[in-house]
Every structure is written in C-alpha cells, then in structure tokens.
KOLBA-703361 format. One record per residue: x, y, z of N, C-alpha, C, O in turn; residue number from 1. Coordinates in steps of 0.001 Angstrom, whole numbers, plus 500000, padded with zeros to 6 digits. Example, Ala and Ser with C-alpha at 12.3 -4.5 7.8 and 13.67 -1.06 7.14 Angstrom:
// residues 2
<<513190 494310 507800> <512300 495500 507800> <513200 496700 507800> <514236 496681 508465> 1>
<<512850 497750 507080> <513670 498940 507140> <512900 500030 507870> <513409 501138 508039> 2>
//
This chain:
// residues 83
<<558907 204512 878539> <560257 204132 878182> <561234 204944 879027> <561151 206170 878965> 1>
<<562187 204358 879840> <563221 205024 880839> <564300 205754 879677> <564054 205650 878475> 2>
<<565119 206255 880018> <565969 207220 879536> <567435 206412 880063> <567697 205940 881170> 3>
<<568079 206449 879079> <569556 205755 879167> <570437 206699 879126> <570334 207512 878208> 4>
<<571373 206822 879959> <572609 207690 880369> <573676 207525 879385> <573989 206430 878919> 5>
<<574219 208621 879083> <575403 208428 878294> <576470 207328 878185> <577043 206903 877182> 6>
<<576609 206918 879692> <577654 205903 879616> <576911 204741 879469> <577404 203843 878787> 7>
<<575315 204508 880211> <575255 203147 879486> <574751 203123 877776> <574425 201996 877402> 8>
<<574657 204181 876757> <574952 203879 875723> <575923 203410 875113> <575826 202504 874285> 9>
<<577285 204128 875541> <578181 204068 875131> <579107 202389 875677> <580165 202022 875165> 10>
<<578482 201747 876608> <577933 200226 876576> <577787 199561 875745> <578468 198613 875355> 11>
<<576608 200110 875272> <575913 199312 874459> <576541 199126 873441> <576816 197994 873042> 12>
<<576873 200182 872850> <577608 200333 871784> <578845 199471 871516> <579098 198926 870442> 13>
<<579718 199410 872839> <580915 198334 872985> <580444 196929 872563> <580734 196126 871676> 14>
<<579323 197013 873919> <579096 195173 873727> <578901 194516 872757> <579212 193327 872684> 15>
<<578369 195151 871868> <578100 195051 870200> <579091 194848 869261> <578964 194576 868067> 16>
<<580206 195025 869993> <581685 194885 869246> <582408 196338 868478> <583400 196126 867780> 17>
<<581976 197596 868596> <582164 198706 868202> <583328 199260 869001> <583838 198912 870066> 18>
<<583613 200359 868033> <585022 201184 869180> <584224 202979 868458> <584740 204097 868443> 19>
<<583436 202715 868175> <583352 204053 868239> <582065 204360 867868> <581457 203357 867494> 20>
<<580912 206194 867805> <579556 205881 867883> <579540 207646 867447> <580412 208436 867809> 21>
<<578537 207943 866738> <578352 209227 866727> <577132 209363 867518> <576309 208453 867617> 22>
<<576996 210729 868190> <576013 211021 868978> <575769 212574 869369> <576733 213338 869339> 23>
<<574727 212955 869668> <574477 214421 869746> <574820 215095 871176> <574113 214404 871909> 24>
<<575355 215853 871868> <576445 216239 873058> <575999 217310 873452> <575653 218059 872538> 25>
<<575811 217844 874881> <575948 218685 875574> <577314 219027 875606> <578004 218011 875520> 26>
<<578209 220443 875729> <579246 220508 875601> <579911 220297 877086> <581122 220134 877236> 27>
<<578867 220323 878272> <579423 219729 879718> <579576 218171 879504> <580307 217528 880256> 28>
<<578808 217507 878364> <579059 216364 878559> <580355 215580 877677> <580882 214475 877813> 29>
<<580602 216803 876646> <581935 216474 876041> <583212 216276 877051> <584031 215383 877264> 30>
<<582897 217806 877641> <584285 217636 878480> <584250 216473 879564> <585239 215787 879823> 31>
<<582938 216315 880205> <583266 215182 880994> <583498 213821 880675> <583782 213085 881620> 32>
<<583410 213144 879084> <584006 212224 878470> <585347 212157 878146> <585951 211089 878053> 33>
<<585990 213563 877918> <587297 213312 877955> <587928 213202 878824> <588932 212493 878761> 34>
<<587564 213888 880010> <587874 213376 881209> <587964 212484 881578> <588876 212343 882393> 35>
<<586860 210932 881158> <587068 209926 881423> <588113 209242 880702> <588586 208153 881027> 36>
<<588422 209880 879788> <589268 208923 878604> <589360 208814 876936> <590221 208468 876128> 37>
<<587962 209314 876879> <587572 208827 875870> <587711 210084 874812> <587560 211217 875269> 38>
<<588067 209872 873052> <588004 210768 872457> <587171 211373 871734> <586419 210924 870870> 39>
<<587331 212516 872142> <585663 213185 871029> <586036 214191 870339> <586805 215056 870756> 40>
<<585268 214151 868668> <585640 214942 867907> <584200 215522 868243> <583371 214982 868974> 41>
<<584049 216863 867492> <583061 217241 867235> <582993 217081 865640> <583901 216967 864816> 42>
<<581629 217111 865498> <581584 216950 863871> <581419 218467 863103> <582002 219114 862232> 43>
<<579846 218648 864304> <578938 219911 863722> <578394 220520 864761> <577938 219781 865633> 44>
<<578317 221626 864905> <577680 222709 865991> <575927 222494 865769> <575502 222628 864621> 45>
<<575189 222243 866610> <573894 221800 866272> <573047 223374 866943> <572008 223841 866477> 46>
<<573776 223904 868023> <572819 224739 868930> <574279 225383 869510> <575438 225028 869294> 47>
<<573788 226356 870246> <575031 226993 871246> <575950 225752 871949> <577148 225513 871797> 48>
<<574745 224918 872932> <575835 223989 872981> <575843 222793 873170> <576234 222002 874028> 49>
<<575177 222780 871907> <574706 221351 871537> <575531 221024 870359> <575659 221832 869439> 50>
<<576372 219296 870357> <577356 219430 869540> <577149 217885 868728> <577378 216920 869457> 51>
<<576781 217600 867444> <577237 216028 867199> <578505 215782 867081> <579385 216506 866615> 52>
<<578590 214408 867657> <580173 214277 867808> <580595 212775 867539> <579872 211779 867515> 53>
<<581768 212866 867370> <582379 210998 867056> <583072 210395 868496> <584276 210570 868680> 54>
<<582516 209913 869173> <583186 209137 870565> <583637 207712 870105> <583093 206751 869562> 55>
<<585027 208055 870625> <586003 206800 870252> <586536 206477 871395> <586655 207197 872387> 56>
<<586875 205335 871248> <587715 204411 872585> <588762 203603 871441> <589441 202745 872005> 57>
<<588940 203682 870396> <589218 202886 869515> <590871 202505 870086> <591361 201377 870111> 58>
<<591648 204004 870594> <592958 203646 870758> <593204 203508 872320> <594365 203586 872721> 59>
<<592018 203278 873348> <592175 202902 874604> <592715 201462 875318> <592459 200954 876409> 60>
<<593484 201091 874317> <593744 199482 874929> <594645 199624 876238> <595599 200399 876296> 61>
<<594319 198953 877081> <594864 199381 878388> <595882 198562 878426> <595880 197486 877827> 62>
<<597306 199188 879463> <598872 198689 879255> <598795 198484 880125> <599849 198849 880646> 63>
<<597890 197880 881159> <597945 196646 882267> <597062 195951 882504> <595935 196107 882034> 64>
<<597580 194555 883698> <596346 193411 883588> <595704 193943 884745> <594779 193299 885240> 65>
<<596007 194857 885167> <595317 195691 886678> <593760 196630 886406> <593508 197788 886073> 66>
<<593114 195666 886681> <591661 196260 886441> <591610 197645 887120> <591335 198698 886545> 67>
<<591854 197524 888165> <591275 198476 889257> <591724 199808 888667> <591214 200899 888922> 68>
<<593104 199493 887559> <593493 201385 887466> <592604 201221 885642> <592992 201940 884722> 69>
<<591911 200602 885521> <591362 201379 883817> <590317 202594 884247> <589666 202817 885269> 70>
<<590462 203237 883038> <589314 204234 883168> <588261 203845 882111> <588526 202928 881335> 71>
<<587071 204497 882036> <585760 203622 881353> <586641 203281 880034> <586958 202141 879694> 72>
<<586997 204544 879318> <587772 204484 878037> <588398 202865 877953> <588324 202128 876970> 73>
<<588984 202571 879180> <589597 200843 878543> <588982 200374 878689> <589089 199422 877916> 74>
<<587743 200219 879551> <586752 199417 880300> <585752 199442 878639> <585481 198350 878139> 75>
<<585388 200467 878079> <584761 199990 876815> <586118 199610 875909> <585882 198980 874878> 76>
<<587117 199840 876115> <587538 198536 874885> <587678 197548 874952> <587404 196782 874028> 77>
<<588137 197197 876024> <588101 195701 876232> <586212 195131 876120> <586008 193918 876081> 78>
<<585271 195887 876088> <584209 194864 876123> <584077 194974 874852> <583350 194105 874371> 79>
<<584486 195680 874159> <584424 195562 872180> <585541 194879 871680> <585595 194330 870580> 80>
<<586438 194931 872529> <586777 193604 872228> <586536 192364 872626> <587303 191623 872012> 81>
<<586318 192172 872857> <585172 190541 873529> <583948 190224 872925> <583386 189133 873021> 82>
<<583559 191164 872322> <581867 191231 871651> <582290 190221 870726> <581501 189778 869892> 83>
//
C-alpha cells in the first residue's frame, strides 16, 4: 500500500464535499499548511512534536474568478464545494 501525502488527503477529504478534517501533524507540517492557507487548530499535544489537529478551509472562498492566484486553501474549497 503507497503512502498518501498530506495534501492529497486533504483532497480527498474536499472531494467528498467536506471543509474540514482532523488529523495527526508534524509541527513542520503545521506551519507549512498555514502557509498555504489553510487553518489549523491544534487540538492535543500527542509527542514533542507531534500534534492532532482540526484543518479547515471552511472560510477560504476565493474573491476572484482568477484561478491562477488561489492558494490550495481555495483550491480545496471550491472542490467541496462541487462535491
């Protein structure tokens, strides 16, 4: 069984019609989700830095019809919204 990358979970999760997903986090990989856009709570400290967390796109609706400037954050809302 191959191993699925953060962002194509967080795919999956859209296409399904969702805006948001809890999941267990590297804390390099927190910050590099917000970076993309997207919001993350933490819930619970699991390990030094290992974190479960709530990833939302819920309030990413993008304020143009210009694809080229979304960041993933709109890019998964718009496919949860379409699901």
């Amino acid at each position: 069984m191959d191993n699925i990358g953060i962002l194509e979970r967080l795919e999956c999760v859209a296409q399904n019609g969702k805006f948001k997903v809890e999941l267990v986090l590297w804390k390099r990989t927190i910050e590099s989700l917000i970076k993309k856009g997207l919001n993350v709570t933490v819930l619970k400290q699991i390990s030094e830095a290992k974190y479960r967390c709530k990833v939302s796109w819920e309030d990413s609706k993008p304020v143009s019809d210009d694809v080229k400037t979304y960041t993933i954050a709109n890019n998964l809302f718009v496919m949860a919204s379409q699901a």
